[in-house]
PDB file of the backbone (N, CA, C, O) and the ligand in Angstrom, with CONECT records:
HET     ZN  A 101       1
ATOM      1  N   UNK A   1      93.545  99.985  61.229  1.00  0.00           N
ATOM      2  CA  UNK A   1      94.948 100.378  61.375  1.00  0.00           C
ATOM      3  C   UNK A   1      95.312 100.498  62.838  1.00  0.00           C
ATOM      4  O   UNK A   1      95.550 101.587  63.360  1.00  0.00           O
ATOM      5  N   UNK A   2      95.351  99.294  63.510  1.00  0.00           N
ATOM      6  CA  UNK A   2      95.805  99.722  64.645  1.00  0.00           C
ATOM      7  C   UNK A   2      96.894  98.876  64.986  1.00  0.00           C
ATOM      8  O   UNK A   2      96.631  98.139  65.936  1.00  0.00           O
ATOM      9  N   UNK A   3      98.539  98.694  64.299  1.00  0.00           N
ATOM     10  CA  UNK A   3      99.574  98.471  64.363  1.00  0.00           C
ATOM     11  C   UNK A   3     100.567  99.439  65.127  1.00  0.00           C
ATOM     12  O   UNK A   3     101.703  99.708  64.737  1.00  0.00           O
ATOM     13  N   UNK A   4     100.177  99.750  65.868  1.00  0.00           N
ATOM     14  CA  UNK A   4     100.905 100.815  66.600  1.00  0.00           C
ATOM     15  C   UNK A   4     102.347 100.353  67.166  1.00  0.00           C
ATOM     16  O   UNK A   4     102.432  99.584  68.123  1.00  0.00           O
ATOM     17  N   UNK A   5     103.268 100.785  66.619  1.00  0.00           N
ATOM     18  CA  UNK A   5     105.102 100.201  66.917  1.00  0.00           C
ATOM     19  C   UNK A   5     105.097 101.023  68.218  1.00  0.00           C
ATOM     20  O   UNK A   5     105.448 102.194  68.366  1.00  0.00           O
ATOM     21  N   UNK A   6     104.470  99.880  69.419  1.00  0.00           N
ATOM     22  CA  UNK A   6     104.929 100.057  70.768  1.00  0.00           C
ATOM     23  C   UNK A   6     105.984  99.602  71.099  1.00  0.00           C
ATOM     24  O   UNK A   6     106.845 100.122  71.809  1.00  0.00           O
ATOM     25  N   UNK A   7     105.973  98.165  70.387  1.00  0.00           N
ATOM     26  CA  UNK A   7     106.886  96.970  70.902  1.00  0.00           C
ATOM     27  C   UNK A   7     108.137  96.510  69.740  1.00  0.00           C
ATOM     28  O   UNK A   7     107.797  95.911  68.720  1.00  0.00           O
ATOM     29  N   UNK A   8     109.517  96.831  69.985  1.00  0.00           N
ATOM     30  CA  UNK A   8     110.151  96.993  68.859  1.00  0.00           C
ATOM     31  C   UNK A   8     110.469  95.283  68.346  1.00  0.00           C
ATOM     32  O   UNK A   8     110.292  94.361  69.142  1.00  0.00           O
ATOM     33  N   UNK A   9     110.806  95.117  67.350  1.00  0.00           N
ATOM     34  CA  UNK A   9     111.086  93.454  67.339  1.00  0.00           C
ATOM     35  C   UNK A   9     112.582  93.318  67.713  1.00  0.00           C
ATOM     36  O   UNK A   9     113.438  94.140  67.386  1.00  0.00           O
ATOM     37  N   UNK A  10     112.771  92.382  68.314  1.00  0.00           N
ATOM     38  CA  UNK A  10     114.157  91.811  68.698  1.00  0.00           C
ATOM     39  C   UNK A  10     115.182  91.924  68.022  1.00  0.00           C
ATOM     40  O   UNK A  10     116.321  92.204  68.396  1.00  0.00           O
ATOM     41  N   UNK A  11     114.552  91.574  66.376  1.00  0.00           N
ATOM     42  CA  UNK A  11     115.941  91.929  65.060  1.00  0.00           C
ATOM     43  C   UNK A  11     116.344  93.391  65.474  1.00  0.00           C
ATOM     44  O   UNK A  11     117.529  93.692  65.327  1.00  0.00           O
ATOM     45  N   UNK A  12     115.544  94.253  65.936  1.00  0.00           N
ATOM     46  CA  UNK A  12     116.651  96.012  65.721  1.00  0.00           C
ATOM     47  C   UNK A  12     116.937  96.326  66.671  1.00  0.00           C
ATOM     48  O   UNK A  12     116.944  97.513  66.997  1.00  0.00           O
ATOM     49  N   UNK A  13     117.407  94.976  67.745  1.00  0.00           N
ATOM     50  CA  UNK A  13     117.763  95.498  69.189  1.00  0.00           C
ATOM     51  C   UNK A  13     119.278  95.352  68.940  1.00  0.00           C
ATOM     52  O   UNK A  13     119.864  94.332  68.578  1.00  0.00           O
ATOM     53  N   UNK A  14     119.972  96.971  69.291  1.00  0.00           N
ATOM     54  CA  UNK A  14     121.071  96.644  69.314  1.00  0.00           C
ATOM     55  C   UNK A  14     121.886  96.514  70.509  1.00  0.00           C
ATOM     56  O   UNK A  14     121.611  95.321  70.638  1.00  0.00           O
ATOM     57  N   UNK A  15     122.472  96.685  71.253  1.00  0.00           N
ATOM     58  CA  UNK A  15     123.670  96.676  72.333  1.00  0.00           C
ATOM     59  C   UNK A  15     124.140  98.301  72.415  1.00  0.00           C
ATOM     60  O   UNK A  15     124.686  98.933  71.511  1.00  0.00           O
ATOM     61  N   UNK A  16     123.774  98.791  73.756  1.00  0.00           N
ATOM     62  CA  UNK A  16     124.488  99.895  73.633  1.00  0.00           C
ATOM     63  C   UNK A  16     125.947  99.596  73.304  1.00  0.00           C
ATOM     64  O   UNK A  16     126.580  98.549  73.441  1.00  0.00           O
ATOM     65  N   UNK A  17     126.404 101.075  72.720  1.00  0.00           N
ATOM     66  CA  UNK A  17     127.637 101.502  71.672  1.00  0.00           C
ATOM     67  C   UNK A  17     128.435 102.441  72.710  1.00  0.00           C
ATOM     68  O   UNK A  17     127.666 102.912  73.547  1.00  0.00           O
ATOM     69  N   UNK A  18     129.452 102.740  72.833  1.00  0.00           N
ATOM     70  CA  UNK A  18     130.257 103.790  73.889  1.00  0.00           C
ATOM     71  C   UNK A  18     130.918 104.486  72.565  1.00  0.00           C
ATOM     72  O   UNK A  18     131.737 103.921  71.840  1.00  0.00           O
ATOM     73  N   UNK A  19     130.457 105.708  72.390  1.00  0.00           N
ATOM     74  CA  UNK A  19     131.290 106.457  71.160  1.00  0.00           C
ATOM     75  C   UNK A  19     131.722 107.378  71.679  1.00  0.00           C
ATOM     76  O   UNK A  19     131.083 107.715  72.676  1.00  0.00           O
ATOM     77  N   UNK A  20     133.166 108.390  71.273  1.00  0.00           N
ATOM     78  CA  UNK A  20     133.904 109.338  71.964  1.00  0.00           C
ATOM     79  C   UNK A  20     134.371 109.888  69.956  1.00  0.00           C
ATOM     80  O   UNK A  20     134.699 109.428  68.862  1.00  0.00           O
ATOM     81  N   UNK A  21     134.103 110.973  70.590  1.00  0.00           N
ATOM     82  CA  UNK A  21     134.679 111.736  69.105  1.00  0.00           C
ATOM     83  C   UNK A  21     135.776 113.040  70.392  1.00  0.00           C
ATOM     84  O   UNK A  21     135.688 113.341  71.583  1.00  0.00           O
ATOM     85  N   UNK A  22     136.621 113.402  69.324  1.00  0.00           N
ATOM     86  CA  UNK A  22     137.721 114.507  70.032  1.00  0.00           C
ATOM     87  C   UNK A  22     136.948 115.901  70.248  1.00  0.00           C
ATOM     88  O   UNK A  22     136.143 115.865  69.318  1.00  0.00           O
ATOM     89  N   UNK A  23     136.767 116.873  70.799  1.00  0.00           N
ATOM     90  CA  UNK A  23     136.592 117.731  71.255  1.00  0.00           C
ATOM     91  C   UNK A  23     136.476 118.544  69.876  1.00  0.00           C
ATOM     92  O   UNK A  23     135.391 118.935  69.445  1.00  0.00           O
ATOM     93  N   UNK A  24     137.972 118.809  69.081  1.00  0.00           N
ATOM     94  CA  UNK A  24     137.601 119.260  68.362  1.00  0.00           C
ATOM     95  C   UNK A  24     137.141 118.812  66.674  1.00  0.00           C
ATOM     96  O   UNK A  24     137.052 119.474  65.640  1.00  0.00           O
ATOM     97  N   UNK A  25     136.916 117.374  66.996  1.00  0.00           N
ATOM     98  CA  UNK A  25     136.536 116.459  65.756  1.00  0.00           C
ATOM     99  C   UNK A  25     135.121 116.446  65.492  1.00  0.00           C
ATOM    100  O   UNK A  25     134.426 116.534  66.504  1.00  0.00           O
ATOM    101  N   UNK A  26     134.616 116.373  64.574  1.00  0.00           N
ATOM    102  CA  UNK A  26     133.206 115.448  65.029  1.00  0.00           C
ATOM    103  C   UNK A  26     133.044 114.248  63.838  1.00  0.00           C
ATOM    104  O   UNK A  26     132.311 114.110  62.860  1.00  0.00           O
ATOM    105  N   UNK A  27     133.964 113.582  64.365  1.00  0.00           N
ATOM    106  CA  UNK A  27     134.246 112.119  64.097  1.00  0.00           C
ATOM    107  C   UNK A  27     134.380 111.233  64.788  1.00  0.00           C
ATOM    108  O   UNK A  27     135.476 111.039  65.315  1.00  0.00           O
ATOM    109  N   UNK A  28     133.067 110.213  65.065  1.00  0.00           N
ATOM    110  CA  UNK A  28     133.075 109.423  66.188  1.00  0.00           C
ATOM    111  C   UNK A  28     134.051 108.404  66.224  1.00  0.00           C
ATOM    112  O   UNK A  28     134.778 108.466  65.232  1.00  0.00           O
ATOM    113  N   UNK A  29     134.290 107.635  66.877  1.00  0.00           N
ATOM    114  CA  UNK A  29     134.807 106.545  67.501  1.00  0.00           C
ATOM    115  C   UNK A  29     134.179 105.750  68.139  1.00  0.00           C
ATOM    116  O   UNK A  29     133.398 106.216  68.969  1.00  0.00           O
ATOM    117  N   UNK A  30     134.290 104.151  67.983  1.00  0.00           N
ATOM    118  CA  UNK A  30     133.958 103.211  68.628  1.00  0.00           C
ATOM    119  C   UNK A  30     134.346 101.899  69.145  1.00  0.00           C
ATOM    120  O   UNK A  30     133.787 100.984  69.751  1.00  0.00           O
ATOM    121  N   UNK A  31     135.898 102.229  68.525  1.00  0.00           N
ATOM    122  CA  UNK A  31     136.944 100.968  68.559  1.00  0.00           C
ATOM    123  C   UNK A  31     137.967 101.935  69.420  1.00  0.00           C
ATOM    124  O   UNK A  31     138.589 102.926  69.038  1.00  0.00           O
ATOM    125  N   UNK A  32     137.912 101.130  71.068  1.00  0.00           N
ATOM    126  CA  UNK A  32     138.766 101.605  72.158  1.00  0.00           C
ATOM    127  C   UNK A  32     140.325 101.545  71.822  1.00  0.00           C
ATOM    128  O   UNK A  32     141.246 102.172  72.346  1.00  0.00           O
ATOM    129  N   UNK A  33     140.355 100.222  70.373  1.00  0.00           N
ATOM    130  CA  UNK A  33     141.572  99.796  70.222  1.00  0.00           C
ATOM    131  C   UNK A  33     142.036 100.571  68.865  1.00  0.00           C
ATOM    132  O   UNK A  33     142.855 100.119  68.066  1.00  0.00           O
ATOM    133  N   UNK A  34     141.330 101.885  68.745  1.00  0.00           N
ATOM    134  CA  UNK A  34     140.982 102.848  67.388  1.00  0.00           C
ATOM    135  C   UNK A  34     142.499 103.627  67.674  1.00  0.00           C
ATOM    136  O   UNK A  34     142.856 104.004  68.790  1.00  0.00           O
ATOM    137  N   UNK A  35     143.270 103.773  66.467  1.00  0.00           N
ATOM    138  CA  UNK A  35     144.757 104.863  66.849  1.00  0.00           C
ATOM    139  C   UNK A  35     143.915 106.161  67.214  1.00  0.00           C
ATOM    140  O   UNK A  35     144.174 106.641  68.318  1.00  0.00           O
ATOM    141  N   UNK A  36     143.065 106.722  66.546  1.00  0.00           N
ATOM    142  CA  UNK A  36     142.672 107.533  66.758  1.00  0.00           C
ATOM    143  C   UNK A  36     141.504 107.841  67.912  1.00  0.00           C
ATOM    144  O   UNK A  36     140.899 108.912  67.930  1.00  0.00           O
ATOM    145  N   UNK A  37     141.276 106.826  68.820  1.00  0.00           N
ATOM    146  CA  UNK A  37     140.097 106.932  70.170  1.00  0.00           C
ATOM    147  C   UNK A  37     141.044 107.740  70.774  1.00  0.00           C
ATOM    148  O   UNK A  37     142.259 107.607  70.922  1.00  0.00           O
ATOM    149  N   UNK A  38     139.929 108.965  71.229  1.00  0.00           N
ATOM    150  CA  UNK A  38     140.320 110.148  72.508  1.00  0.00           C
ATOM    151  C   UNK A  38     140.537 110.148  73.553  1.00  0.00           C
ATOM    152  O   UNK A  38     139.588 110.091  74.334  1.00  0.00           O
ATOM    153  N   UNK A  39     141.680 110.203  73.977  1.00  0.00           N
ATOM    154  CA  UNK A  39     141.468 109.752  75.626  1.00  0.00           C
ATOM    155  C   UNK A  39     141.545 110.806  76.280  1.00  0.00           C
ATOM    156  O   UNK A  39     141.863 110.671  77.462  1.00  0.00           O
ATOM    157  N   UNK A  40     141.322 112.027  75.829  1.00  0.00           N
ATOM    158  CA  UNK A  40     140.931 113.290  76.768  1.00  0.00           C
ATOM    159  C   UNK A  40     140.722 114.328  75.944  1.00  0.00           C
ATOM    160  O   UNK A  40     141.154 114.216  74.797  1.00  0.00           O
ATOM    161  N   UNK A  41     140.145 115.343  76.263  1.00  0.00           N
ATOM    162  CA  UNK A  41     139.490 116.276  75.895  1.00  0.00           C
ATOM    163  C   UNK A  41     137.900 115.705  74.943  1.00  0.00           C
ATOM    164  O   UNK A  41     137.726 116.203  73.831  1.00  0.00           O
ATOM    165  N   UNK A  42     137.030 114.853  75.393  1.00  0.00           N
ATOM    166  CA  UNK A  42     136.521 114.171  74.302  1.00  0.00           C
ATOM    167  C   UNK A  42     134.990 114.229  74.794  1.00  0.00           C
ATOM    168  O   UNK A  42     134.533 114.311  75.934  1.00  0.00           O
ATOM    169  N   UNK A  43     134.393 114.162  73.614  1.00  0.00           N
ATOM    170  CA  UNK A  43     132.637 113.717  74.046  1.00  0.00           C
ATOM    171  C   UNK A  43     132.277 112.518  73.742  1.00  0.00           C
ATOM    172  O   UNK A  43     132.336 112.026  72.615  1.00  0.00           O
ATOM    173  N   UNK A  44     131.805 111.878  74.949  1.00  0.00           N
ATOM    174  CA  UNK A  44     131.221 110.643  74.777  1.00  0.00           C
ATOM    175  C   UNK A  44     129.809 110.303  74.864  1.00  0.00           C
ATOM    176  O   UNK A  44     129.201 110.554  75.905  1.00  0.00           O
ATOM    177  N   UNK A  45     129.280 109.804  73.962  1.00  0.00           N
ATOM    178  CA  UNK A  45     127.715 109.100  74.338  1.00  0.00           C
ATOM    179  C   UNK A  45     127.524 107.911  74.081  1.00  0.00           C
ATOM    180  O   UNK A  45     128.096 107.522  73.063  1.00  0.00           O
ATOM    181  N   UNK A  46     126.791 107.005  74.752  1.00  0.00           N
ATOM    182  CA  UNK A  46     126.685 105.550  74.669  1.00  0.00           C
ATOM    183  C   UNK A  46     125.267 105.357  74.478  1.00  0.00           C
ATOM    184  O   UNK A  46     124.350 105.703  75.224  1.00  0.00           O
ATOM    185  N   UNK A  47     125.222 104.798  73.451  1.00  0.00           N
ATOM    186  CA  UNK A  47     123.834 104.695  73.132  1.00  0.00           C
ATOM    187  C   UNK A  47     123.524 103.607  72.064  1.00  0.00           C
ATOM    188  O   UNK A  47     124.609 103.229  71.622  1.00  0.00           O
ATOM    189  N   UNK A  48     122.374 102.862  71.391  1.00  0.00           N
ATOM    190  CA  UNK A  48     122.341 101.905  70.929  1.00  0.00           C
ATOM    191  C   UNK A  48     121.596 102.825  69.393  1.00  0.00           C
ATOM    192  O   UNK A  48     121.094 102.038  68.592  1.00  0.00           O
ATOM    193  N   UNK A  49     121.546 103.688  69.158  1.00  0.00           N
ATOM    194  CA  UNK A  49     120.917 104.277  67.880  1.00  0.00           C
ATOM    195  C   UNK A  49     122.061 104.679  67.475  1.00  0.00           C
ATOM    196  O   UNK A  49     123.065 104.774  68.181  1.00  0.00           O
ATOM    197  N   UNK A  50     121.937 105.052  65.804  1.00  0.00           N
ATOM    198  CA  UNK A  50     123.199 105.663  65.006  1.00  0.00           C
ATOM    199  C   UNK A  50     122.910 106.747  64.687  1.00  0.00           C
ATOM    200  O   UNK A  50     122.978 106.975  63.479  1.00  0.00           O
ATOM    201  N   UNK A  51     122.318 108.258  65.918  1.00  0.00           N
ATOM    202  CA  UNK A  51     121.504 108.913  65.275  1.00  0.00           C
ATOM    203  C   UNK A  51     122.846 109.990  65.886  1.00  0.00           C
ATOM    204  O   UNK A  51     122.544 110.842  66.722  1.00  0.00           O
ATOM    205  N   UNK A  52     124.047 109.896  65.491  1.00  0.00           N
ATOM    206  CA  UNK A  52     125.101 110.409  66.027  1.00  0.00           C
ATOM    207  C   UNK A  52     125.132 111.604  64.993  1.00  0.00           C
ATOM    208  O   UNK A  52     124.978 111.139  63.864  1.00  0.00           O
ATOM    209  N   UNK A  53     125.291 113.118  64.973  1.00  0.00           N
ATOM    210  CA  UNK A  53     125.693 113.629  64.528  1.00  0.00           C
ATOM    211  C   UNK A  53     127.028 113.545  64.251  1.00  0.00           C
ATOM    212  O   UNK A  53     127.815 113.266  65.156  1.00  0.00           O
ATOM    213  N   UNK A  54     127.551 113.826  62.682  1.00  0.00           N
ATOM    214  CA  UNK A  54     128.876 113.866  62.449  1.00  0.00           C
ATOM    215  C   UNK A  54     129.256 112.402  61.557  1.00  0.00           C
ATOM    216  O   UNK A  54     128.390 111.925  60.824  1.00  0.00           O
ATOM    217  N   UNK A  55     130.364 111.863  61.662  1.00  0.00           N
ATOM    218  CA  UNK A  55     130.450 110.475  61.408  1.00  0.00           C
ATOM    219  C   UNK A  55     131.579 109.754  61.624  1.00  0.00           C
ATOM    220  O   UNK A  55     132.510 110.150  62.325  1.00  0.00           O
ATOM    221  N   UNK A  56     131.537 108.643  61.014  1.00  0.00           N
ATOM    222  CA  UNK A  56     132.110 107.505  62.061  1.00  0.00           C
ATOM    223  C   UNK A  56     133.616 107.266  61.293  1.00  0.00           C
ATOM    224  O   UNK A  56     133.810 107.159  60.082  1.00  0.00           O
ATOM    225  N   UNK A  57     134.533 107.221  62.306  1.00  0.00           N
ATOM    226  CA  UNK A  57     135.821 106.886  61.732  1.00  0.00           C
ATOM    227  C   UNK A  57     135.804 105.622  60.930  1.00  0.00           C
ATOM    228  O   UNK A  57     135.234 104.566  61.206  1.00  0.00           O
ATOM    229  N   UNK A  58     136.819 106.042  59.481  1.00  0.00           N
ATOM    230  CA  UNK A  58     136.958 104.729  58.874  1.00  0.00           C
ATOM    231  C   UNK A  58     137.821 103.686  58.955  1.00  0.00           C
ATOM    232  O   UNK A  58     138.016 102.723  58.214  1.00  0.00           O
ATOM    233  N   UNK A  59     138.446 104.140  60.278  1.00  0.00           N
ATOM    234  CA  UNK A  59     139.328 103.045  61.031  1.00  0.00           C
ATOM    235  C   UNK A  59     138.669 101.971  62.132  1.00  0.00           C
ATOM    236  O   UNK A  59     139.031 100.845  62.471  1.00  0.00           O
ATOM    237  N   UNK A  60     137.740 102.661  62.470  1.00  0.00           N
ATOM    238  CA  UNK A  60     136.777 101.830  63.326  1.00  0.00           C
ATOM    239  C   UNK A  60     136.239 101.260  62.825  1.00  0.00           C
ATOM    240  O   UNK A  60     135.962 100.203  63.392  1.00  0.00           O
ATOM    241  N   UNK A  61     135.573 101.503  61.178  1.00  0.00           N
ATOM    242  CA  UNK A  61     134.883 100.883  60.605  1.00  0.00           C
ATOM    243  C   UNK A  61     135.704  99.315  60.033  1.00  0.00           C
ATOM    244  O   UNK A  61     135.376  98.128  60.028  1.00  0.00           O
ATOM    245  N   UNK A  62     136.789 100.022  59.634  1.00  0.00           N
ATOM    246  CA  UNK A  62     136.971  98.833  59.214  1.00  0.00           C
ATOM    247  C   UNK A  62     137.954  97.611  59.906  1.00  0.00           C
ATOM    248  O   UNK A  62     138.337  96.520  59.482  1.00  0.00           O
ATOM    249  N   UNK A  63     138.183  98.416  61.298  1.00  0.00           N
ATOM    250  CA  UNK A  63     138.384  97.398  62.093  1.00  0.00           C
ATOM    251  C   UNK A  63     137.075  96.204  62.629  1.00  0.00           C
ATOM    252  O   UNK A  63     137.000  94.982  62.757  1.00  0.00           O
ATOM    253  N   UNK A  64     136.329  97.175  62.796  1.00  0.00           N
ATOM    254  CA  UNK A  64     134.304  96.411  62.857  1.00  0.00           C
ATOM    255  C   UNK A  64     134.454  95.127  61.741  1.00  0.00           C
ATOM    256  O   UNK A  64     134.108  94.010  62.125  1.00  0.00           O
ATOM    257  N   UNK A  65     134.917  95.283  60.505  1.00  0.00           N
ATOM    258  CA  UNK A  65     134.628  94.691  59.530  1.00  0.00           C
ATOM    259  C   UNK A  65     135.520  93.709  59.641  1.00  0.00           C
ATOM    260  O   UNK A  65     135.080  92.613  59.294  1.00  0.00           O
ATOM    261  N   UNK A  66     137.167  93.739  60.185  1.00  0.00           N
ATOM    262  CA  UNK A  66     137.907  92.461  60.497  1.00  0.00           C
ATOM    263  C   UNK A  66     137.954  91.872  61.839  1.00  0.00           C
ATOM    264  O   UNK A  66     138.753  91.106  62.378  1.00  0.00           O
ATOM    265  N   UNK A  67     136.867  92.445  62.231  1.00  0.00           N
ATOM    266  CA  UNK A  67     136.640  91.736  63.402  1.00  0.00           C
ATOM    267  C   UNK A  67     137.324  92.060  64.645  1.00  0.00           C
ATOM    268  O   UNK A  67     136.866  91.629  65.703  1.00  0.00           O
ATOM    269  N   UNK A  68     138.186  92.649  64.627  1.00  0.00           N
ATOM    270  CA  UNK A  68     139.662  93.233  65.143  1.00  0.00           C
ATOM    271  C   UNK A  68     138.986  94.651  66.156  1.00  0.00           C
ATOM    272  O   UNK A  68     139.598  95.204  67.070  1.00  0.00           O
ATOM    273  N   UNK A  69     137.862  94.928  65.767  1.00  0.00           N
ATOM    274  CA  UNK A  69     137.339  96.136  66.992  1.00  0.00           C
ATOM    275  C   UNK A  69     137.321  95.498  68.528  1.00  0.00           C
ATOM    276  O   UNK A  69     137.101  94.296  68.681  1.00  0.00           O
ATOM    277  N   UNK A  70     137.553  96.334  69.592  1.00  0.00           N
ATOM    278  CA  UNK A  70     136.905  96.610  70.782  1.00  0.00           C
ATOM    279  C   UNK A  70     136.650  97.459  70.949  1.00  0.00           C
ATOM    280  O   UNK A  70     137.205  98.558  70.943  1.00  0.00           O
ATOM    281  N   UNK A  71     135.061  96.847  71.275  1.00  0.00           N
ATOM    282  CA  UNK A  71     134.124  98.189  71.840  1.00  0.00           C
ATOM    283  C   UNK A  71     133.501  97.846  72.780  1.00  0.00           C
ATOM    284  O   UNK A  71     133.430  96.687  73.187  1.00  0.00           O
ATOM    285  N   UNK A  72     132.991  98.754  73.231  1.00  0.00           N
ATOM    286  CA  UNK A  72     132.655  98.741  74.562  1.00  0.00           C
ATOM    287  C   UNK A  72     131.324  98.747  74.442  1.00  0.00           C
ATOM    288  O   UNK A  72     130.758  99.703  73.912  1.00  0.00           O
ATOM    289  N   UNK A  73     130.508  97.462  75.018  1.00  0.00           N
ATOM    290  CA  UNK A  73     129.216  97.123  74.741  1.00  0.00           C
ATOM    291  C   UNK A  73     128.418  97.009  75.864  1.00  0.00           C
ATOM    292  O   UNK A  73     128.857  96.107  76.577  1.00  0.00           O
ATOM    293  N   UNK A  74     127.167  97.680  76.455  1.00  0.00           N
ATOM    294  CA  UNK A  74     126.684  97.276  77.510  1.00  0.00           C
ATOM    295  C   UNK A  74     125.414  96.634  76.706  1.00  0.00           C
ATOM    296  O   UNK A  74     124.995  97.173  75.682  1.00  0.00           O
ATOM    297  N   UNK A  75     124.851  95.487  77.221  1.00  0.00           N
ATOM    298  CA  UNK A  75     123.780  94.962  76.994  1.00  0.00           C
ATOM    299  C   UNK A  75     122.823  95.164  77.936  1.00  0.00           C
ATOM    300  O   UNK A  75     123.042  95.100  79.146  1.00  0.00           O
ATOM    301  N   UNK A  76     121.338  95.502  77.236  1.00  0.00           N
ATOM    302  CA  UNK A  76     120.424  95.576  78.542  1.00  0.00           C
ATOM    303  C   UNK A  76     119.679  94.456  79.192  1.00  0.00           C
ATOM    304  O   UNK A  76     119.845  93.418  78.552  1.00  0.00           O
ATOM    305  N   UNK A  77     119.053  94.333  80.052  1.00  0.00           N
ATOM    306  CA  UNK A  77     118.787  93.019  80.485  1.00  0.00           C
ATOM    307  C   UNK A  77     117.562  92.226  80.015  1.00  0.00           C
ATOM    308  O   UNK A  77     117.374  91.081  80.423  1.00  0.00           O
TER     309      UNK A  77
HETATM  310 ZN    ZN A 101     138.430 105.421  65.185  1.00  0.00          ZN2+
END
């Protein structure tokens, strides 16, 4: 048994994510072009895991789904 997950495979590499939920929400955001993205008072973390406490707007989601999201993606190199 020596499979040790040092090295992750390429399929679960994602793109960091820029998420902002409202201050007093804890409902993330990830579509900049979201009615509901915070543009102040807000917490943001950018990160490539979904290990977000809380959860994800279903406007973002289903903008994700028509394709119609912007988000803000950094890729690593
Ligand atoms: Zn949203």
């Amino acid at each position: 048994m020596t499979d040790a997950p040092r090295s992750r495979s390429p399929l679960t590499k994602f793109p960091d994510i820029t998420y902002r939920r409202a201050a007093e929400n804890m409902v993330w955001h990830f579509c900049q072009n979201c009615g509901n993205w915070p543009i102040d008072d807000f917490a943001e973390v950018t990160t490539a895991q979904h290990l977000l406490k809380g959860s994800l707007c279903l406007e973002c989601i289903a903008k994700r789904h028509f394709g119609e999201c912007t988000m803000s993606t950094t890729r690593g190199k």
